[in-house]
mmCIF file as gemmi writes it, N, C-alpha and C atoms, coordinates in Angstrom:
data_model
loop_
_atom_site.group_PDB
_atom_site.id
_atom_site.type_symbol
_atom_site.label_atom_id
_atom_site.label_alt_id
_atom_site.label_comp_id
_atom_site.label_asym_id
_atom_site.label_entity_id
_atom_site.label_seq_id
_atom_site.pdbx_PDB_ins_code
_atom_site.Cartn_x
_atom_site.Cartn_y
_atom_site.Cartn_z
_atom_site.occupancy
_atom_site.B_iso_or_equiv
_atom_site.pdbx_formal_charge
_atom_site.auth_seq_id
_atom_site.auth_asym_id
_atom_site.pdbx_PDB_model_num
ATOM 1 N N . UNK Axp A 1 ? 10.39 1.319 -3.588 1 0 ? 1 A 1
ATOM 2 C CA . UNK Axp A 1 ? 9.112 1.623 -3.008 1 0 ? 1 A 1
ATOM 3 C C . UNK Axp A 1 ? 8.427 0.323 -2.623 1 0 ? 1 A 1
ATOM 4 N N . UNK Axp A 2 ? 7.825 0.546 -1.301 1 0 ? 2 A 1
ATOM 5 C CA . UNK Axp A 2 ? 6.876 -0.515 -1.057 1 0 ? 2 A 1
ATOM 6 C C . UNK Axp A 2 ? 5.588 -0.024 -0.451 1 0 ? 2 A 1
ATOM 7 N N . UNK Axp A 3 ? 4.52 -1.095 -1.407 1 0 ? 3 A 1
ATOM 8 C CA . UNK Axp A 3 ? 3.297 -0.562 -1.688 1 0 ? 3 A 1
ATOM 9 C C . UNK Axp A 3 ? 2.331 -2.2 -0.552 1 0 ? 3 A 1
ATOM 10 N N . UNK Axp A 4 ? 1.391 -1.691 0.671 1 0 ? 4 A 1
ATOM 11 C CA . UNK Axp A 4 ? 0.989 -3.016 1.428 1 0 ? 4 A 1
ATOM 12 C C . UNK Axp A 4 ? -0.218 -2.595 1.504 1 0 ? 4 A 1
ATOM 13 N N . UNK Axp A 5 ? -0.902 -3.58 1.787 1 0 ? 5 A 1
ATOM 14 C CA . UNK Axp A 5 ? -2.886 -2.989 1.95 1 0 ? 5 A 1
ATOM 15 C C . UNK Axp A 5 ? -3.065 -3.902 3.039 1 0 ? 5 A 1
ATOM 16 N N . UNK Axp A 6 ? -3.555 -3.698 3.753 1 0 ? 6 A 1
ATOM 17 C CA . UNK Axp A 6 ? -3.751 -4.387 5.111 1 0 ? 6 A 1
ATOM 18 C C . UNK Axp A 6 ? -5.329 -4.845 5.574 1 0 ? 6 A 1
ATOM 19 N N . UNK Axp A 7 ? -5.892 -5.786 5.657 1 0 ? 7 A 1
ATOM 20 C CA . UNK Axp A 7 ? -7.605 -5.381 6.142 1 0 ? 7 A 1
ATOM 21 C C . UNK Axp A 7 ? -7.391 -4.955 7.767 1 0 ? 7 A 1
ATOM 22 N N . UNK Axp A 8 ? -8.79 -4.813 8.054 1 0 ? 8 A 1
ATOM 23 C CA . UNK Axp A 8 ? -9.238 -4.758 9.276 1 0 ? 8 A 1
ATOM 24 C C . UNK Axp A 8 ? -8.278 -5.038 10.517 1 0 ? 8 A 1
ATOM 25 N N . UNK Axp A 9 ? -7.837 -6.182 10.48 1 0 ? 9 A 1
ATOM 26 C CA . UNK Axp A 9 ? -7.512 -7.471 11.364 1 0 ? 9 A 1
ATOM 27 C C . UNK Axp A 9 ? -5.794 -7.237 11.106 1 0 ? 9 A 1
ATOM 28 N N . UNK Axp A 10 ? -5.081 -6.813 10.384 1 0 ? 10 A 1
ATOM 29 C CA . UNK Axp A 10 ? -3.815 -6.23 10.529 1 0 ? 10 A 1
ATOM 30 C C . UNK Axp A 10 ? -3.354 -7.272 9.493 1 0 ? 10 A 1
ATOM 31 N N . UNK Axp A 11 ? -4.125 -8.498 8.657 1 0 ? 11 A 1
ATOM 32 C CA . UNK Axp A 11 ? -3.433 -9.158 7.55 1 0 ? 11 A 1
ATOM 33 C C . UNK Axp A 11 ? -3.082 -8.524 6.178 1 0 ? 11 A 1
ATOM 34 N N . UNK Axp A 12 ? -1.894 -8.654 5.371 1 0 ? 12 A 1
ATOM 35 C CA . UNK Axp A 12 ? -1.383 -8.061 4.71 1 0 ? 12 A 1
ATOM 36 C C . UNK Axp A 12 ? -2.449 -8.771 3.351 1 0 ? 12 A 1
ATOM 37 N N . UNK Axp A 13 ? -3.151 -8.349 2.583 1 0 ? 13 A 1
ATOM 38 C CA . UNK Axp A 13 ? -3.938 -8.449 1.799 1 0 ? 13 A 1
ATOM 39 C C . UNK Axp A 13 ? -2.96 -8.125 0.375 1 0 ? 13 A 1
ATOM 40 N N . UNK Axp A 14 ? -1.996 -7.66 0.372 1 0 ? 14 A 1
ATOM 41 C CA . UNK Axp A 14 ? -1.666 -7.029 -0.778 1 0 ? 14 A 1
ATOM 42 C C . UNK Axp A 14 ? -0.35 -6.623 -0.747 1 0 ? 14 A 1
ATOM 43 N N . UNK Axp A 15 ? 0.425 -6.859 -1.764 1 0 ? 15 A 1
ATOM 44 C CA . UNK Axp A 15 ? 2.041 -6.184 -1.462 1 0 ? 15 A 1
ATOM 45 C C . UNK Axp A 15 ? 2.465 -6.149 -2.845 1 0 ? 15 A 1
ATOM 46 N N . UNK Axp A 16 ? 3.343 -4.915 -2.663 1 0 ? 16 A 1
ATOM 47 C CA . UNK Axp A 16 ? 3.863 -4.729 -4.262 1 0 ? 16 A 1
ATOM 48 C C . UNK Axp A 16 ? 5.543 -4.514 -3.583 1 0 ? 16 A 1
ATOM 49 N N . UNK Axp A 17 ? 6.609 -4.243 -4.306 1 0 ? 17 A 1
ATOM 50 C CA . UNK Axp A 17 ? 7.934 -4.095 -3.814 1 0 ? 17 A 1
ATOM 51 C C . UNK Axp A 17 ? 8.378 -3.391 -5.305 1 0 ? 17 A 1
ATOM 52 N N . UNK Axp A 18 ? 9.216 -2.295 -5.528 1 0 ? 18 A 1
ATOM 53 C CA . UNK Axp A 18 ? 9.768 -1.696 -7.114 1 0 ? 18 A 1
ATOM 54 C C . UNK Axp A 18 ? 8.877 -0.713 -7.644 1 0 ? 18 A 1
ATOM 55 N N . UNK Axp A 19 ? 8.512 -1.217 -8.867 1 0 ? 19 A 1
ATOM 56 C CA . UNK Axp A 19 ? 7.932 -0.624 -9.799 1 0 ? 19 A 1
ATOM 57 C C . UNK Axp A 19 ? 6.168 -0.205 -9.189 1 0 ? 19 A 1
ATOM 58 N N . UNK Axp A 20 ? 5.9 0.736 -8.843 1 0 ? 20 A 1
ATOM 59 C CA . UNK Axp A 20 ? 4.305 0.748 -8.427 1 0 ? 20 A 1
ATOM 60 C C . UNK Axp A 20 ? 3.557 0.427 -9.237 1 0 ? 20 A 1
ATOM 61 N N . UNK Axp A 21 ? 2.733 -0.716 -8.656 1 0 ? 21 A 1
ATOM 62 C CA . UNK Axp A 21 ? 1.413 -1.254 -9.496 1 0 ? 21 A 1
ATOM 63 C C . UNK Axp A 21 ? 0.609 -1.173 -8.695 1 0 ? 21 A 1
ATOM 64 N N . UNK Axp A 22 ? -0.42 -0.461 -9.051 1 0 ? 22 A 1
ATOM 65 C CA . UNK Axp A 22 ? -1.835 -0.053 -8.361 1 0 ? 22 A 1
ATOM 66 C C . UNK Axp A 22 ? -2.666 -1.588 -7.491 1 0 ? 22 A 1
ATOM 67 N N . UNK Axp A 23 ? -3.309 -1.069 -6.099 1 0 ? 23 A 1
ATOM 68 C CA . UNK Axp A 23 ? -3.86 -2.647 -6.281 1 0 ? 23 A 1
ATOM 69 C C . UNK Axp A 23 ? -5.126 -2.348 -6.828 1 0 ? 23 A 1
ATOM 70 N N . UNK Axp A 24 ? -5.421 -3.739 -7.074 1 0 ? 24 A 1
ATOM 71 C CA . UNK Axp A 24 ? -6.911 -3.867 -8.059 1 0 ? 24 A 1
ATOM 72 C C . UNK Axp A 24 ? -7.793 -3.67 -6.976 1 0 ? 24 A 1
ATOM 73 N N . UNK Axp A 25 ? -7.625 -3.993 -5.885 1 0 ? 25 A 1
ATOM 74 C CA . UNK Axp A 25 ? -9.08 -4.233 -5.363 1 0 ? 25 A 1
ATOM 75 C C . UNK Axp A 25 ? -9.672 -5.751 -4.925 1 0 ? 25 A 1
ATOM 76 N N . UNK Axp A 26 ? -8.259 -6.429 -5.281 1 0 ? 26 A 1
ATOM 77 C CA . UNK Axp A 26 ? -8.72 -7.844 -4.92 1 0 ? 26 A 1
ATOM 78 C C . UNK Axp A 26 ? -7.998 -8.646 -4.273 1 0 ? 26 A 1
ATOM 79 N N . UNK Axp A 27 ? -8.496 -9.711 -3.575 1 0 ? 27 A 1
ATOM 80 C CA . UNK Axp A 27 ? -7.568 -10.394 -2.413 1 0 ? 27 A 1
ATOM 81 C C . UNK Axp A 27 ? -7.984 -12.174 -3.372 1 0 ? 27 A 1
ATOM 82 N N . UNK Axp A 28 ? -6.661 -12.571 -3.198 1 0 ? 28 A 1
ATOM 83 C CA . UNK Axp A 28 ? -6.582 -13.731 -4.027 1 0 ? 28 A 1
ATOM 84 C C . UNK Axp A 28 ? -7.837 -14.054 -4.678 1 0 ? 28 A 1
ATOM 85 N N . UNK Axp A 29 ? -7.502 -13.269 -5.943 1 0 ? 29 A 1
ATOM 86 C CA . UNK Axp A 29 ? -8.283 -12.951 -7.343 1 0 ? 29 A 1
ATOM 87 C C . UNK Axp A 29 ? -9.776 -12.334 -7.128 1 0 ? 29 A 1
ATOM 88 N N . UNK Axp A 30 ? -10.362 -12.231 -6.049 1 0 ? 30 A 1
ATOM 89 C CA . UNK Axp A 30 ? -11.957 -11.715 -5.808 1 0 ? 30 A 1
ATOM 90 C C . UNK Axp A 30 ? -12.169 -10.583 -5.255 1 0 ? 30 A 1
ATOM 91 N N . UNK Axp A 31 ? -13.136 -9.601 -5.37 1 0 ? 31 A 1
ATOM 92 C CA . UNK Axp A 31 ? -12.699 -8.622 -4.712 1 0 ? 31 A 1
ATOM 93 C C . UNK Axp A 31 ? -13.351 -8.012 -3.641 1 0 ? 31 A 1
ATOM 94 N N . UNK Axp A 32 ? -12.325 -7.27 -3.029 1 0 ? 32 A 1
ATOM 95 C CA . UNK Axp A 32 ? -12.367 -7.081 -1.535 1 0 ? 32 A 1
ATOM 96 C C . UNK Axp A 32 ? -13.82 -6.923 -0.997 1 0 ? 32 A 1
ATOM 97 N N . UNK Axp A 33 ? -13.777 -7.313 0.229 1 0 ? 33 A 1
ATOM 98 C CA . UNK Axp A 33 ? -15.102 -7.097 0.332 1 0 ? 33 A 1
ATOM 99 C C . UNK Axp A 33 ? -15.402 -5.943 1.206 1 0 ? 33 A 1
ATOM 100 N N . UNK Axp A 34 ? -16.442 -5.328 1.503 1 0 ? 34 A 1
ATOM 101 C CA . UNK Axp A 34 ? -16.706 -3.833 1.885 1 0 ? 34 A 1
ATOM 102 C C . UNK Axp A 34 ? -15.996 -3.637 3.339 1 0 ? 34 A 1
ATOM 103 N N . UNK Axp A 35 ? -15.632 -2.627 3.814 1 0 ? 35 A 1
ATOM 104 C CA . UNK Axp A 35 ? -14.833 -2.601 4.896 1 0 ? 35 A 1
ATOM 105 C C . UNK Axp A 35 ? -13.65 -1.929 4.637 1 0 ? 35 A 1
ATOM 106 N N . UNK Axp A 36 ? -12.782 -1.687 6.099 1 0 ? 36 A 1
ATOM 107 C CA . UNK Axp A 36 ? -11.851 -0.91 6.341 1 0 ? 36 A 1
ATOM 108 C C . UNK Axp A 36 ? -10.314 -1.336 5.902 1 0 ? 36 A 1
ATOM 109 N N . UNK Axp A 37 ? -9.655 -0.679 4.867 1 0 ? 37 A 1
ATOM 110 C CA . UNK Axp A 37 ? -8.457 -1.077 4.934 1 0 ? 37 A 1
ATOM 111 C C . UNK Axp A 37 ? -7.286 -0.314 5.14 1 0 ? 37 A 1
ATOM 112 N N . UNK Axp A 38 ? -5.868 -0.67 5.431 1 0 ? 38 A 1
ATOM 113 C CA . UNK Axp A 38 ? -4.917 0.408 5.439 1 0 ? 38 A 1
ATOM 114 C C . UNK Axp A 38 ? -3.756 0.577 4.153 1 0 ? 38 A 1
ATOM 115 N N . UNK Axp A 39 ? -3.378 1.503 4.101 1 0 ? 39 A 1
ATOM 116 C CA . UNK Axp A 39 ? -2.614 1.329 2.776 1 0 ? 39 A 1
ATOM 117 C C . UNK Axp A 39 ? -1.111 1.851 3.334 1 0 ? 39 A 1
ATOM 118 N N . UNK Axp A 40 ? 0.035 1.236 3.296 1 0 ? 40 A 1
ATOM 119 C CA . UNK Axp A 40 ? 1.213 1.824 3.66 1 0 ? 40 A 1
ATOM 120 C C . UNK Axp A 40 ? 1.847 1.657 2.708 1 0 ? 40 A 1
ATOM 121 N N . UNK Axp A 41 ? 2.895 2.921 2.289 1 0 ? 41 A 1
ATOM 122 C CA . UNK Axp A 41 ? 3.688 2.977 1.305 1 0 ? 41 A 1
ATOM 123 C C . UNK Axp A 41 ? 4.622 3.401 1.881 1 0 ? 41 A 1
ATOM 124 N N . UNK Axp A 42 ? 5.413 2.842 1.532 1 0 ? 42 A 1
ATOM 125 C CA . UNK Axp A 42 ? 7.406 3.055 2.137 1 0 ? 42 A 1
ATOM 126 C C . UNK Axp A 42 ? 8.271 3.601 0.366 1 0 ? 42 A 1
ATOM 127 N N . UNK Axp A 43 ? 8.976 4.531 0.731 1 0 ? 43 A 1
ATOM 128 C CA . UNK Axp A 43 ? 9.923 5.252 -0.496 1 0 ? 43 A 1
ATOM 129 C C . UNK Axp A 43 ? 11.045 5.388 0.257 1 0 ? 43 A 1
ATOM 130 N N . UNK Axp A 44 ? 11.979 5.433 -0.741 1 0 ? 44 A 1
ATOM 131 C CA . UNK Axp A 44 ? 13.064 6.617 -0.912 1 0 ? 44 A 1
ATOM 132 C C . UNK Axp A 44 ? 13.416 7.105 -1.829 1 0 ? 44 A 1
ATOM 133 N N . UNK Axp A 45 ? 14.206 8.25 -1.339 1 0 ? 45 A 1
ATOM 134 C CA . UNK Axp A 45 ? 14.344 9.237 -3.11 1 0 ? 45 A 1
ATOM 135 C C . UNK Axp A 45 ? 15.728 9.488 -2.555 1 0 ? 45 A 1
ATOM 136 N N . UNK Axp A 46 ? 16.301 10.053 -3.929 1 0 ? 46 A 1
ATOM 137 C CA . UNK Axp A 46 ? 17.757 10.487 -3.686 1 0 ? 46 A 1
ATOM 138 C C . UNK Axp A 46 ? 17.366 11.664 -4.22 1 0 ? 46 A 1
ATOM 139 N N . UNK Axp A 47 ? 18.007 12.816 -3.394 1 0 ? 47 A 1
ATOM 140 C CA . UNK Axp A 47 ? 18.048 14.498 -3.526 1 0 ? 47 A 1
ATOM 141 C C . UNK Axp A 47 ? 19.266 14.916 -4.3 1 0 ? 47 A 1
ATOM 142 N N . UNK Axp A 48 ? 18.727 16.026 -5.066 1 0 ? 48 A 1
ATOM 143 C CA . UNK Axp A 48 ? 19.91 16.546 -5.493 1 0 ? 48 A 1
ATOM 144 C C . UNK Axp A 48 ? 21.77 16.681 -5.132 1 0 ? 48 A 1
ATOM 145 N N . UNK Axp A 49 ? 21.588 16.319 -3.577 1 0 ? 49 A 1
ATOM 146 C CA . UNK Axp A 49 ? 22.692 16.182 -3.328 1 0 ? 49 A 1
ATOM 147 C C . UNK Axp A 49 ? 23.745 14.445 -3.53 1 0 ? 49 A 1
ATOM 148 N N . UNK Axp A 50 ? 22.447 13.824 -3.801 1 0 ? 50 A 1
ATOM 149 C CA . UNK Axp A 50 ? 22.645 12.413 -3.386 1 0 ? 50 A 1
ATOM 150 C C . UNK Axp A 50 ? 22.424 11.895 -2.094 1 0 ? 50 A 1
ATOM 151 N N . UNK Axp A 51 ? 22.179 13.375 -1.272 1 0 ? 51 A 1
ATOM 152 C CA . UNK Axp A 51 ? 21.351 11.874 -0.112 1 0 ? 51 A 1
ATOM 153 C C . UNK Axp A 51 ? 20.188 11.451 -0.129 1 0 ? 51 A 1
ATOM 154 N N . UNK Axp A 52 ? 19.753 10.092 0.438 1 0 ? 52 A 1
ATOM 155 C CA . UNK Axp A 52 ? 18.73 9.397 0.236 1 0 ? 52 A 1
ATOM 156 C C . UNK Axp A 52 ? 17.653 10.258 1.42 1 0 ? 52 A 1
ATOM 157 N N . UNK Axp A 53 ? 16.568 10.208 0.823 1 0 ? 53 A 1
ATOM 158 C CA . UNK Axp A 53 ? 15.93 10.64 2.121 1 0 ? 53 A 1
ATOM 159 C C . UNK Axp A 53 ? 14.608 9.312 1.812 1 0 ? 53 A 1
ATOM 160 N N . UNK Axp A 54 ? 14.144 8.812 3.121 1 0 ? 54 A 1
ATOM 161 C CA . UNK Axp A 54 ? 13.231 7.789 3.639 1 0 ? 54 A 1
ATOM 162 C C . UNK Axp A 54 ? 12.04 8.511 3.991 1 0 ? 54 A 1
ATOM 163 N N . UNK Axp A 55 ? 11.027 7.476 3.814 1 0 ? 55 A 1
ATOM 164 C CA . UNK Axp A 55 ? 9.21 8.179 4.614 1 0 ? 55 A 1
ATOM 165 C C . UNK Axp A 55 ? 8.795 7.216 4.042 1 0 ? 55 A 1
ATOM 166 N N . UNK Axp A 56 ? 7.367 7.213 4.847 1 0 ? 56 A 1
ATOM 167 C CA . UNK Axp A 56 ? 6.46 6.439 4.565 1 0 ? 56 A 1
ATOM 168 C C . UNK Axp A 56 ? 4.945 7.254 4.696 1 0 ? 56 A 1
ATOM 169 N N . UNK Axp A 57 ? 3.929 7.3 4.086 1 0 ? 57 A 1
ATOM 170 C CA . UNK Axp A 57 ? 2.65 7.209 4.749 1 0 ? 57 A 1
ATOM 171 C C . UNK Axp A 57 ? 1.839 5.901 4.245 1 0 ? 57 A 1
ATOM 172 N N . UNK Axp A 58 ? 0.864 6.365 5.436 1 0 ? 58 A 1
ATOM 173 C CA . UNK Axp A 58 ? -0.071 5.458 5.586 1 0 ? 58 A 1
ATOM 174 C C . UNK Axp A 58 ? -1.422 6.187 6.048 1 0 ? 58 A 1
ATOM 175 N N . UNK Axp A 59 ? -2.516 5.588 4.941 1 0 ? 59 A 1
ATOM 176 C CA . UNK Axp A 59 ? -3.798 5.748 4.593 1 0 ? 59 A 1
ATOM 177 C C . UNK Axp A 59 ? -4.699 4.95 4.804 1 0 ? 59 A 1
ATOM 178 N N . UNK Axp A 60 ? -6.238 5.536 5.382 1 0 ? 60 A 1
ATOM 179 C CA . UNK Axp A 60 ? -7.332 4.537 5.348 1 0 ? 60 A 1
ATOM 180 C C . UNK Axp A 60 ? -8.165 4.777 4.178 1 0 ? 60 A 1
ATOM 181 N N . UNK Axp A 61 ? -8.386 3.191 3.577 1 0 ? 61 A 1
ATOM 182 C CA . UNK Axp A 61 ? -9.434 3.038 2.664 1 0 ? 61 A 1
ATOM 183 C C . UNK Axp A 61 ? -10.478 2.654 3.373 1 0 ? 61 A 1
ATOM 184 N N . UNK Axp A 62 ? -11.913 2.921 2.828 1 0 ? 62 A 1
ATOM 185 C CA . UNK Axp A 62 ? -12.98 2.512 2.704 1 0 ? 62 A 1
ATOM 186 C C . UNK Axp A 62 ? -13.786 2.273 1.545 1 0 ? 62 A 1
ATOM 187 N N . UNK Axp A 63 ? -13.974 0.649 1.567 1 0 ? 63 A 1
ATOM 188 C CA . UNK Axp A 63 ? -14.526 0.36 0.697 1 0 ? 63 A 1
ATOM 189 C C . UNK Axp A 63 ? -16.018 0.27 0.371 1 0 ? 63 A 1
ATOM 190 N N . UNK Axp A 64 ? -16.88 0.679 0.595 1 0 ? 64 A 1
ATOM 191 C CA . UNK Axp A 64 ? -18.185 0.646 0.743 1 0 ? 64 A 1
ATOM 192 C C . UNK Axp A 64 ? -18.939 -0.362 -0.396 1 0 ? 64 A 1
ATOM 193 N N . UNK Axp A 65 ? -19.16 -0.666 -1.431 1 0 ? 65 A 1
ATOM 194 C CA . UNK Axp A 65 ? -19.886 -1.782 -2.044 1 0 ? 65 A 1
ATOM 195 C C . UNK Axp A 65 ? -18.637 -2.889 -2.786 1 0 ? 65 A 1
C-alpha cells in the first residue's frame, strides 16, 4: 500500500509505502496549515483465487484551523 498527501500546488507533503501509518497532520514536523489537500492511496490485495487485484482512490481534505 501506498499512502501520499499532496497540498494545493501538487507537492507531495507526505508519503508512507507498507504498513499504513496515519498522517499526523504535519509537514516537516509543524502542522499543516489550513487549506486544500489530496490524499491518494494505491493497494493491492490478493483474492481468494490468488489474483492480485490493483486500485487506488483519491480524496480531498480540508483542513480548516
Amino acid at each position: 500500500m501506498h499512502l501520499s498527501v499532496y497540498d494545493r500546488w501538487g507537492s507531495k507533503v507526505f508519503h508512507q509505502q507498507g504498513t499504513p501509518t496515519p498522517w499526523d497532520g504535519k509537514i516537516s514536523g509543524k502542522s499543516a496549515l489550513p487549506g486544500v489537500y489530496l490524499i491518494k492511496v494505491q493497494y493491492e490485495l490478493t483474492d481468494d483465487t490468488g489474483e492480485v487485484q490493483m486500485g487506488h482512490l483519491v480524496q480531498q481534505l480540508v483542513i480548516l484551523e
